[in-house]
N, C-alpha and C positions, 0 to 999 in steps of 0.2 A: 289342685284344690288343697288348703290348708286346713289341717284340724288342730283346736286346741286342746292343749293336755292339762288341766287342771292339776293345781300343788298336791303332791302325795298320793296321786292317782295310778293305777296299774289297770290295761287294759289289751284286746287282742286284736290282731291286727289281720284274720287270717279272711277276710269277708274283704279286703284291700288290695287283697294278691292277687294283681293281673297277669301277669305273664308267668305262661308253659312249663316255661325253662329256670324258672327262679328256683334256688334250689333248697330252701324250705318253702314247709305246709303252711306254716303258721310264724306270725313276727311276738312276741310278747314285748309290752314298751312298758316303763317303769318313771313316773317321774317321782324324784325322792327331793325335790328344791320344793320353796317356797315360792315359788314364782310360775304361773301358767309359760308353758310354750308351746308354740306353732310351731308346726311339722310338716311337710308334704307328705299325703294322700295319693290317692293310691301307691301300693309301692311296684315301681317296675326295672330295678335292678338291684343289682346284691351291693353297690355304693350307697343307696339308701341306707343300709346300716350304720358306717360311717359317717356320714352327715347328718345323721340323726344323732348318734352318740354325740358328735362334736355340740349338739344343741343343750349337752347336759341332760336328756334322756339314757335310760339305765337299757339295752337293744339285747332283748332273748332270743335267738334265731331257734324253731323249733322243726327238726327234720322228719322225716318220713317213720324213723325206726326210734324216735324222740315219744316221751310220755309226758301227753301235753297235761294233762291234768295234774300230774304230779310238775313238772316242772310249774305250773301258773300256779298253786297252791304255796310251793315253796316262793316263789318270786312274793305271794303275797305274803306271807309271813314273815320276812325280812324287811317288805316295805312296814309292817306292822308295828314289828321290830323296833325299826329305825323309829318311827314315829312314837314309839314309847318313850324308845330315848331320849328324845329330844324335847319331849312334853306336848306333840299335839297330838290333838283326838280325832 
């Protein structure tokens, strides 16, 4: 399944995580272009990082002993950031 990622959008991925053995909780994805991208859905190996990234998504792997809230606060604050810079709202 393909989902798309809307320009300047940050979102969580951890409702996505099918397999046992994947070794984080939670994915956090960050797109900072100007352009939507498709992604594959559900994620069921730790190469989905990679080829995700390779898609020009910004890929937060968030582990067991990880502070999801602080780390997705911060991810959104940079994506904010950025979007300041650049002059969109």
């Amino acid at each position: 399944m393909k989902f798309v990622m809307y320009p300047y959008h940050i979102m969580s991925l951890g409702g996505y995580i099918v397999e046992t053995d994947f070794p984080y909780r939670n994915v956090i994805v960050v797109n900072k272009t100007a352009e939507p991208i498709k992604f594959e859905i559900p994620v069921f190996h730790e190469h989905w990082l990679q080829e995700t990234e390779e898609l020009g998504l910004e890929v937060i792997p968030v582990r067991d002993e990880d502070n999801y809230l602080q780390m997705y606060k911060k991810a959104h604050a940079e994506l904010q950031a950025y979007k300041a810079k650049i002059g969109v709202e």
